[in-house]
C-alpha positions, 0 to 999 in steps of 0.5 A: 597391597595387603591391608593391615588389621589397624586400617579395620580389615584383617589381611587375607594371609591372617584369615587364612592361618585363622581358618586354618588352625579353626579347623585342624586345631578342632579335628586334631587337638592343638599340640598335636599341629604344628606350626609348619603344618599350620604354614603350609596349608593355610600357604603363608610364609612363617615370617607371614605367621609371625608378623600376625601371631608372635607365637603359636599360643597367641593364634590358638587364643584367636581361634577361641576368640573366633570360637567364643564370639560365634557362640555369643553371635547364636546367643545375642540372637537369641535375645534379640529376637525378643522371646521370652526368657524360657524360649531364649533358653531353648533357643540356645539349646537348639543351636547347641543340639544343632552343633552336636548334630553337625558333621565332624562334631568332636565336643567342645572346642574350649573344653578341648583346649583347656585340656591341653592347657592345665595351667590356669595361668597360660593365656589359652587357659584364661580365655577358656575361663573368660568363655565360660564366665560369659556363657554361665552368666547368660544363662543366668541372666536368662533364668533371673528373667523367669525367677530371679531366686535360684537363677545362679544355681539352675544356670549352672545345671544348665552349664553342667547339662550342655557340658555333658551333652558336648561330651558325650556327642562325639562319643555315642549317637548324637540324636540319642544325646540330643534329645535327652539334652533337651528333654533336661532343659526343659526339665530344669526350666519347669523346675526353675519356674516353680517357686519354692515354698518355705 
């Protein structure tokens, strides 16, 4: 019997469809899959896709769910791990640059998607937002830790250098993109932890 989500464990039909859509909505964009491929290769039927996902747009805001919540996994990590603010960051960083440095690597999976969804107002859009809302605030909270002043203006330097690095991995050498991510990073924490003098 295939368990429903409400008893605690989503079914093997609906992880399925959600591993399937992960990897070919991130390898070949989002409008460009449909449903019937979706269908066929995760081997579901579509009344199977539809009793999981109303619609297609609700899956793909699953797959950034999905997305999102390994993102904050690697950050949550992090801080757990009780380092210091700065080496937090770099933790991040790293697993960031480990990201870039992967196989099959083609950017930003929210990027991506908020491309193909302009409207700030469809769903996909919001939970692109809500995404980087999460992350850009992390970051701040990292940086308040090492000086509290500037913290919301140095986290979105930080934010604008990983955007950068995530676009350009996929279109130049990685190692090369890389390393001059985290040579910045630690060009904006040195630069964050000076006071400024009046």
């Amino acid at each position: 019997m295939v368990r429903s989500e409400t008893e605690g464990r989503p079914s093997e039909a609906r992880s399925r469809l959600l591993r399937t859509a992960s990897q070919v909505f991130y390898a070949e964009g989002i409008h460009s899959v449909g449903v019937d491929r979706l269908v066929a290769e995760a081997q579901v039927t579509r009344a199977t896709f539809y009793r999981h996902f109303p619609s297609k747009e609700s899956l793909v805001v699953a797959y950034l769910n999905e997305a999102d919540l390994a993102m904050r996994g690697q950050a949550d990590a992090a801080v757990a791990a009780g380092l210091p603010a700065a080496d937090a960051i770099r933790a991040i960083s790293a697993s960031i640059a480990q990201h870039i440095r992967s196989s099959g690597f083609r950017g930003c999976a929210f990027l991506n998607a908020v491309a193909e969804y302009p409207d700030p107002e469809h769903p996909v859009h919001q939970a692109v937002l809500a995404h980087r809302q999460w992350f850009l605030e992390t970051i701040t909270g990292l940086l308040a830790g090492i000086r509290e002043q500037s913290a919301d203006s140095a986290a979105r330097h930080f934010v604008m250098l990983r955007d950068g690095a995530m676009a350009e991995g996929c279109l130049f050498d990685p190692e090369l993109v890389c390393e001059t991510f985290l040579h910045g990073v630690e060009g904006l924490l040195k630069a964050h932890a000076e006071p400024v003098h009046a």
